[in-house]
C-alpha positions in Angstrom: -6.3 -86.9 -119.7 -6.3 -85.1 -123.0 -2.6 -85.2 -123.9 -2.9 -89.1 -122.8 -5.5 -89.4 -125.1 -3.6 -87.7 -127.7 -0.9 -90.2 -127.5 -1.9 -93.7 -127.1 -2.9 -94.1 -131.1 0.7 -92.9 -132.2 2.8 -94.9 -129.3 4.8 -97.4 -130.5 6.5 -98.7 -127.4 4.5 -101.5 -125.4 5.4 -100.1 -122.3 4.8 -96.8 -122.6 1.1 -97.4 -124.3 0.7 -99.7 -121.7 1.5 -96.7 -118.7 -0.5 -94.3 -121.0 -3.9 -96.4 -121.2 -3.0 -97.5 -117.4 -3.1 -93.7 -117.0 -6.4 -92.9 -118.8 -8.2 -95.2 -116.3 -6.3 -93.7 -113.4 -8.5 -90.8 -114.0 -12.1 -92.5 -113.6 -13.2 -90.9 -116.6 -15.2 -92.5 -119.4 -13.5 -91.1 -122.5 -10.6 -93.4 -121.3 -12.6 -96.7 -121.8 -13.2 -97.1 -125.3 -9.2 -96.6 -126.5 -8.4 -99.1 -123.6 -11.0 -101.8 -124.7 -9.5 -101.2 -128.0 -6.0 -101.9 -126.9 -7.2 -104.8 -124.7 -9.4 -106.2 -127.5 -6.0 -106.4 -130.1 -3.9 -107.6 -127.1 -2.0 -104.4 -128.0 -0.6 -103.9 -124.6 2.7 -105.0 -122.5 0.3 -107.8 -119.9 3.6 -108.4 -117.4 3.6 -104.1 -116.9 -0.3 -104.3 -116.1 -3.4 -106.4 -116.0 -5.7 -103.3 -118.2 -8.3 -106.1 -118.7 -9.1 -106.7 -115.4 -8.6 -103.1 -114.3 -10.7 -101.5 -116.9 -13.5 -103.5 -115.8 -13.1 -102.9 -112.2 -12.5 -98.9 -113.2 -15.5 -99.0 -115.5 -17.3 -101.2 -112.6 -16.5 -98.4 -109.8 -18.1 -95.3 -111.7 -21.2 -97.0 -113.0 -19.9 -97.9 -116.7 -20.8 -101.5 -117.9 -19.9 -103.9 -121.1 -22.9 -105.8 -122.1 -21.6 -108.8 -121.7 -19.7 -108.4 -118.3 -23.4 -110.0 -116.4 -22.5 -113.4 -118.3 -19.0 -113.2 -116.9 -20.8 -112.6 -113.2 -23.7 -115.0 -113.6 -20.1 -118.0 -114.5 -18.6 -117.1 -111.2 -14.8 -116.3 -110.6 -13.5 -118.9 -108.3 -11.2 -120.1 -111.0 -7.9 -119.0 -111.2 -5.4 -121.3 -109.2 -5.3 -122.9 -112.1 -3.3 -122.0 -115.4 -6.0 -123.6 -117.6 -8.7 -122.1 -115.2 -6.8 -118.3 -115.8 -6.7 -119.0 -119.5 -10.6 -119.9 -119.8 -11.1 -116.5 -117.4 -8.8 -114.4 -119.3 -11.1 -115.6 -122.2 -14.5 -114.4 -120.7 -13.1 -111.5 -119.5 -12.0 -110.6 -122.8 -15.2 -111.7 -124.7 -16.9 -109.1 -121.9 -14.9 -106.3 -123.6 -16.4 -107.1 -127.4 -19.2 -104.8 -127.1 -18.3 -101.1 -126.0 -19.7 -99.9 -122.5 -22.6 -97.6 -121.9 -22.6 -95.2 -119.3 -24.6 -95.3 -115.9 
């Protein structure tokens, strides 16, 4: 986890910062989060190699960490996505869930 922590700032390459933060929240741990919600918050990621949006939240969700925000996203519902202008609004509250950073359990 270290040396990927290490690495994400400097990485140029989409892909690889994309497999590097995808790492980081591979390991549960909540060091990872912040530098992830960073990359997710500048869009500074390769989406079509992996959805980190949707799985930092469900990684932050399964060890207890939560974004502020994330109970307005809940309290909308997420029935929504069939539809490309539906994914794009949901896309958009999941994102606006990552603005604040997370606290711990």
């Amino acid at each position: 986890m270290r040396k990927c922590l290490d690495l994400l700032p400097q990485e140029k390459d989409l892909t690889i910062r994309t497999n590097l933060a995808d790492a980081l929240l591979g390991q549960f741990a909540d060091e990872g989060f912040e530098p992830v919600r960073a990359l997710v918050q500048r869009r500074a990621y390769d989406d079509r190699s992996s959805d980190l949006m949707r799985r930092l939240i469900a990684v932050s969700t399964v060890v207890g960490a939560t974004f502020p925000r994330i109970s307005d996203l809940e309290a909308r519902g997420r029935g929504e996505t069939s539809q490309t202008g539906a994914a794009d609004e949901e896309n958009a509250a999941l994102l606006a869930c990552l603005e604040e950073p997370y606290s711990a359990a």
